[in-house]
C-alpha positions as a Markdown table, in Angstrom:
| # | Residue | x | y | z |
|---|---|---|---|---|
| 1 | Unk | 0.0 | 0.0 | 0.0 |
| 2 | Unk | 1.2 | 3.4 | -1.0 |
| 3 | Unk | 2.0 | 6.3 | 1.2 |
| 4 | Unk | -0.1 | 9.3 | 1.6 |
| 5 | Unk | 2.0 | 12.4 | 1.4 |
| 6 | Unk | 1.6 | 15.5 | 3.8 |
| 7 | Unk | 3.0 | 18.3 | 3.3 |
| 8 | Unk | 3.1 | 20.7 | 6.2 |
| 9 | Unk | 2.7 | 24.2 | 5.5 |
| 10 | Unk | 4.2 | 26.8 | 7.5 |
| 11 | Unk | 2.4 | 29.4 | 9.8 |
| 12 | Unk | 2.0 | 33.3 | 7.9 |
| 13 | Unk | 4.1 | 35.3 | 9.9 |
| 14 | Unk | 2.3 | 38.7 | 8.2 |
| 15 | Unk | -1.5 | 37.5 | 9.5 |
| 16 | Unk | -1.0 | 37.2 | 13.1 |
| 17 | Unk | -3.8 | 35.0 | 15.3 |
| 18 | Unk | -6.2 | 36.5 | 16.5 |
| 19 | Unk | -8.6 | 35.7 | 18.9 |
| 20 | Unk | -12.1 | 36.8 | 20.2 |
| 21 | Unk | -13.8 | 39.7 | 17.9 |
| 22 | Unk | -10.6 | 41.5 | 17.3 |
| 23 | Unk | -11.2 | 44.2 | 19.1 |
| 24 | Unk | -9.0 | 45.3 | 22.6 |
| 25 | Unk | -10.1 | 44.4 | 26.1 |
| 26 | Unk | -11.3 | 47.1 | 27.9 |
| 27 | Unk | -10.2 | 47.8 | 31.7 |
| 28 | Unk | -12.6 | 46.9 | 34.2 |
| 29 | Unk | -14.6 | 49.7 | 35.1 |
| 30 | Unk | -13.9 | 52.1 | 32.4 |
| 31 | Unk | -16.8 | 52.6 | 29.7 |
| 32 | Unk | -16.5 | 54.2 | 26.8 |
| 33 | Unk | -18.9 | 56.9 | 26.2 |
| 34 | Unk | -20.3 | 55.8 | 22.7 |
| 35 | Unk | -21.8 | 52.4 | 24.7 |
| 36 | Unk | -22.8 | 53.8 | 28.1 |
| 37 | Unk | -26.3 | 52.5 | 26.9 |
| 38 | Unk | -25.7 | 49.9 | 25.0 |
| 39 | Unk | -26.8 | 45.9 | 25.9 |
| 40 | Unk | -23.8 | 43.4 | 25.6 |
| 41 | Unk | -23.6 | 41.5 | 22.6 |
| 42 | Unk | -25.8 | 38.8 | 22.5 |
| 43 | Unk | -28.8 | 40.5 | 24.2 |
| 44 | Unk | -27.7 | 39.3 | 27.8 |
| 45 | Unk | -27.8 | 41.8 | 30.9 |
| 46 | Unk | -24.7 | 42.8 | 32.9 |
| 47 | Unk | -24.0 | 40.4 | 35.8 |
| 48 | Unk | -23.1 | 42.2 | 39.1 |
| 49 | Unk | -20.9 | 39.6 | 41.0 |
| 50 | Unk | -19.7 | 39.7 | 44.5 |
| 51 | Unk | -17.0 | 37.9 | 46.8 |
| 52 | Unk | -17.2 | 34.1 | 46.2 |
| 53 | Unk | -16.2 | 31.6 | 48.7 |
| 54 | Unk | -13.7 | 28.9 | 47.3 |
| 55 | Unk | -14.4 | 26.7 | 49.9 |
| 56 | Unk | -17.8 | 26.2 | 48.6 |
| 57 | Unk | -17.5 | 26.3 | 44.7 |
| 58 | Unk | -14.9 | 23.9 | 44.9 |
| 59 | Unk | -15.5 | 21.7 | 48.1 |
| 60 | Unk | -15.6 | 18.6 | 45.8 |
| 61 | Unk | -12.0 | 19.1 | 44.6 |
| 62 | Unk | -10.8 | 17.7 | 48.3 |
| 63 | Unk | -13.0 | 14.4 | 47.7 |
| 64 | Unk | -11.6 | 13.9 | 44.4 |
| 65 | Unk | -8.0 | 14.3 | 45.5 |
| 66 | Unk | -8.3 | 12.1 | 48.0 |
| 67 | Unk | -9.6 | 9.6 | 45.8 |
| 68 | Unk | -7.3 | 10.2 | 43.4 |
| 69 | Unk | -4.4 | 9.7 | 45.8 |
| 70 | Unk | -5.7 | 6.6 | 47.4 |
| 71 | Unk | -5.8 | 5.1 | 43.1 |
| 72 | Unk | -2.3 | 6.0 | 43.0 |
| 73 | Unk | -1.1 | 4.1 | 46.3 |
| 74 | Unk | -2.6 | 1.0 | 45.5 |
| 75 | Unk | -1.3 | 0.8 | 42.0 |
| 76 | Unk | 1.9 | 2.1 | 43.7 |
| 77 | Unk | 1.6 | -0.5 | 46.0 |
| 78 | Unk | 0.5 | -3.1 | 43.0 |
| 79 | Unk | 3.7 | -2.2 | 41.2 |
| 80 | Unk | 5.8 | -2.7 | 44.2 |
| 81 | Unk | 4.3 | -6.1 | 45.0 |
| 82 | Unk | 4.5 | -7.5 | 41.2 |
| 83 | Unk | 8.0 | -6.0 | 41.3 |
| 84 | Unk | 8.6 | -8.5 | 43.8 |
| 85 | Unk | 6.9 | -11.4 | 42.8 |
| 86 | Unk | 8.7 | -11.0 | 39.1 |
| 87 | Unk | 12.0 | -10.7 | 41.2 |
């Protein structure tokens, strides 16, 4: 069976990537006076957010490490005992 060829192509240097709409990020706070009134894109309202507590949004990151670290010492421990056995 034949090979397919690929040729790679290299990346244009003189377009650079770019990402989102293209337009530059705005500091927090500061709105331009041409869209004080204006609705975000997509029709959805502005979102006040507050403080948020880690400790709540992320409580089952401590479970899953846990569980994750008790995987890893019986394989550990697996390894260990077939190294062993093989030995």
């Amino acid at each position: 069976m034949a090979k397919k060829k690929t040729t790679r192509r290299s990346p244009q240097t003189s377009t650079p990537r770019m990402y989102g709409d293209g337009k530059p990020s705005q500091a927090a706070g500061t709105v331009p006076a041409s869209s004080a009134g204006a609705r975000p894109a997509g029709g959805a309202a502005a979102v006040a957010r507050g403080p948020v507590d880690l400790a709540k949004e992320y409580g089952y990151v401590t479970g899953d490490l846990k569980r994750l670290g008790i995987t890893a010492a019986v394989l550990f421990g697996g390894l260990i005992a077939l190294w062993v056995i093989i030995r």
